[in-house]
C-alpha positions as CSV (number, residue, x, y, z in Angstrom):
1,X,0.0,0.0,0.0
2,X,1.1,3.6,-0.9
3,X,1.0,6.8,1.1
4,X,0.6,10.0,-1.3
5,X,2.4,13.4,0.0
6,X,-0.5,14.6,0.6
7,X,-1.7,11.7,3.2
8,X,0.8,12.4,4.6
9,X,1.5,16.2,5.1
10,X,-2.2,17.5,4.9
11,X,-3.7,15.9,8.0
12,X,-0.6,16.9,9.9
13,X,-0.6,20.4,8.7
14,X,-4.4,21.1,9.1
15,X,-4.3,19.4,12.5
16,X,-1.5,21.6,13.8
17,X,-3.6,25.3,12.1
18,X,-6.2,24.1,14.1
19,X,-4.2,23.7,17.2
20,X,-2.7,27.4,16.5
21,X,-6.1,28.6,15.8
22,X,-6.8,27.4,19.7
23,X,-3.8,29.1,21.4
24,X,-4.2,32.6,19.4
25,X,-8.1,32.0,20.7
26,X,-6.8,31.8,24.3
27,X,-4.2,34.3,23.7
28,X,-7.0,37.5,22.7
29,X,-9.3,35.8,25.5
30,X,-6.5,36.4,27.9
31,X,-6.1,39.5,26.6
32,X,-9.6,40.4,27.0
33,X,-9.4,39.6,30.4
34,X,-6.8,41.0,31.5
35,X,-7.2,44.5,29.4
36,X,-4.3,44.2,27.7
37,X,-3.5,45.6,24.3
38,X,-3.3,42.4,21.8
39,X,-1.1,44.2,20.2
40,X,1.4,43.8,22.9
41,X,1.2,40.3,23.1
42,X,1.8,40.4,19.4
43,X,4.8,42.1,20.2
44,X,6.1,40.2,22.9
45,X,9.4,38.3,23.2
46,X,11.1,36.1,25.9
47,X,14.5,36.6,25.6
48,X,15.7,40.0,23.7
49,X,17.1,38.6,20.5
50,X,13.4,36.6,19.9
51,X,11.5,37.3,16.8
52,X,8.0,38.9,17.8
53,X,4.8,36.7,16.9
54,X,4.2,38.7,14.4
């Protein structure tokens, strides 16, 4: 039996969007909460020479 690329990539990919799609949720609820600019937490970094999120 043979696995195509896309068998094999797609699930994977769409699987981990979805999984981002939960944490960026989280992230603007926290924001929310916490009246916070999402902006910020865009622009966050933990360690100075970190790319932002954005």
């Amino acid at each position: 039996m043979t696995i195509s690329m896309y068998q094999a990539a797609i699930p994977v990919s769409v699987h981990a969007l979805n999984n981002l799609i939960g944490i960026l949720e989280k992230g603007a609820k926290y924001a929310e909460t916490k009246k916070i600019e999402p902006s910020v937490l865009l622009n966050s970094r933990l360690y100075p020479d970190m790319f932002p999120l954005c």
